[in-house]
N, C-alpha and C positions, 0 to 999 in steps of 0.2 A: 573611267579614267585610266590609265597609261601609269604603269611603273616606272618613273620615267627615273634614269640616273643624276647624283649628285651633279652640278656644274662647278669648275675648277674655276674658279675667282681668285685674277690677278692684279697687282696693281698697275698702275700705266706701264710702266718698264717693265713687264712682262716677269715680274717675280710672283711666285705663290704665293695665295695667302689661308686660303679656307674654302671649304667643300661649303656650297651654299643649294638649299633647294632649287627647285626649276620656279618656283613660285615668288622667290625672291630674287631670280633673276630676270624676269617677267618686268619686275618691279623696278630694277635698275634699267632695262632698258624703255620703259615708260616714262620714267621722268629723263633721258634722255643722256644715261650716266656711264653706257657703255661705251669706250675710246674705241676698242678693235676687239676683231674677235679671232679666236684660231680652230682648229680641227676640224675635222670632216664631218663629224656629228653635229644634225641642228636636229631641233624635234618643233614643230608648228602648233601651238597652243593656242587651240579655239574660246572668241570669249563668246557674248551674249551678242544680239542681235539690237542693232540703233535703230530707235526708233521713226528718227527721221529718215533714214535711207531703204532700210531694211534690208543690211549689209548685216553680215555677220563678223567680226571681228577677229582678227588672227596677230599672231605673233609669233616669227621665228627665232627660237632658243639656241647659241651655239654651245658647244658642251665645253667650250672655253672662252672664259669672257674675261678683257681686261676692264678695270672702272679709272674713271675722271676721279684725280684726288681732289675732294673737294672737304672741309671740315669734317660735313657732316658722317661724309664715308670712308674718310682717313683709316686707317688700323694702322694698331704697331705692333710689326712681326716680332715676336721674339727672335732671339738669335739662337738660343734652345729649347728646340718645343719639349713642352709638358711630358714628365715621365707619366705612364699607365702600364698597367699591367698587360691589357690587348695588346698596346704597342710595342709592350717588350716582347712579347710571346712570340709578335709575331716578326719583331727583327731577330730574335735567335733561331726564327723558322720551328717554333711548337718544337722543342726538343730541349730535353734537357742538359747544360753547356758543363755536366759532372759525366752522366752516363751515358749521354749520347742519344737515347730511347725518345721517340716522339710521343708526345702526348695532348690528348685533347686539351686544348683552353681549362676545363674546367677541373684537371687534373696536374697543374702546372703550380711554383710558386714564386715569388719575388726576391732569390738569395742575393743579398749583399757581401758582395768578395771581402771587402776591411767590414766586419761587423758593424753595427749600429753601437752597439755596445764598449766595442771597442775604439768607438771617433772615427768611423766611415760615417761617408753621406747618401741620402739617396737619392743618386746621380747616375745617368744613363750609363757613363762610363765606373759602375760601381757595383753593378745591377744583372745578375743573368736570371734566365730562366731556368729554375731547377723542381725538379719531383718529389715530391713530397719526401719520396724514402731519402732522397742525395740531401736535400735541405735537412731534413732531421740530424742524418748521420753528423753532417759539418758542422753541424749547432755553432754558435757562438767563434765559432775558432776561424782561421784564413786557410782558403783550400791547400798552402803547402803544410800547415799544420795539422789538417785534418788528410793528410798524402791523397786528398782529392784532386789531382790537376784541372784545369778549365779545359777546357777540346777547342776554344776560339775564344780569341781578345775578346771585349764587349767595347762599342764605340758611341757613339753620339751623332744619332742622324744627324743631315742637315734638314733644311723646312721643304723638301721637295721628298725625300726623303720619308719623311713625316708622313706626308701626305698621303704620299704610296701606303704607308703600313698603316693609316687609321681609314683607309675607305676598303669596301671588300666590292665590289663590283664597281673597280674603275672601269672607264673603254678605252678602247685601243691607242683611239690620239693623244686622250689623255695621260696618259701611260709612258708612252711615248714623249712629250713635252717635259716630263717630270723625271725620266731618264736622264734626258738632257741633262740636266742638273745637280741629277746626285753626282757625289763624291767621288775623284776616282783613286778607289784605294783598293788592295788587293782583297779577296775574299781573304775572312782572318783565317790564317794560320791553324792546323790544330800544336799546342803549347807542348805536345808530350811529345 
């Protein structure tokens, strides 16, 4: 079998909603729940063989699907997706937003600019990615108290947005549709 990539699943008005297997999309277009489809990418997924005909069975996957709202496959987008730490790693683009230094994922931390301790929340817009050494140094304090400045605002994807930073092997048209979308707002700023 085929590595086959995530499918971008939309709702009918063509908004994003969630990376879905190729296997559950398979599935929405078998009971007959795909409205339209977009991108240049389809991948053709062979099934078993009918016994009656001795036809083999197939099915073309486009790597972007919208669905028929119906009850049962309603979703409700949030209007702000779920904080994660992947997520955030990788909206501040693996770098730390105190010293600047890129770091693996697994050398990264979750610093909250208003302290937790101090009545911040933990909120995209609250939220950078800092290194172990920058997050220790600042402890508990707000970066102008700790003379840490931020090197870039921190914002709050939108769900297109989202999308983008929680799949690591989107394709191209995909990419592309979900461009469309994001926000358009200046690259942030460095604050110093």
């Amino acid at each position: 079998m085929f590595a086959a990539p995530m499918i971008l699943r939309l709702d009918i008005s063509g908004a994003p909603m969630r990376w879905i297997a190729w296997e559950d999309a398979v599935c929405l277009y078998s009971r007959g729940l795909v409205a339209w489809t977009a991108g240049e990418n389809q991948f053709v997924i062979h099934g078993g063989i009918a016994r009656g005909t001795g036809q083999r069975s197939r099915i073309t996957v486009h790597s972007i699907v919208a669905v028929k709202r119906t009850q049962r496959t309603a979703l409700i987008q949030r209007s702000v997706p779920p904080l994660s730490n992947h997520e955030l790693f990788r909206r501040d683009g693996f770098m730390c937003l105190y010293c600047g230094t890129q770091y693996p994922e697994s050398l990264l931390t979750r610093d909250h600019i208003q302290p937790l301790s101090g009545g911040g929340l933990d909120v995209w817009s609250n939220v950078v990615a800092a290194c172990r050494s920058c997050n220790t140094r600042k402890g508990g304090r707000r970066p102008e108290q700790a003379k840490m400045p931020l090197l870039a605002v921190p914002f709050v994807p939108n769900w297109a947005e989202f999308l983008a930073l929680s799949n690591r092997r989107i394709l191209a048209d995909q990419m592309e549709f979900l461009r469309a979308q994001f926000k358009k707002r200046a690259r942030p700023l460095p604050l110093t």
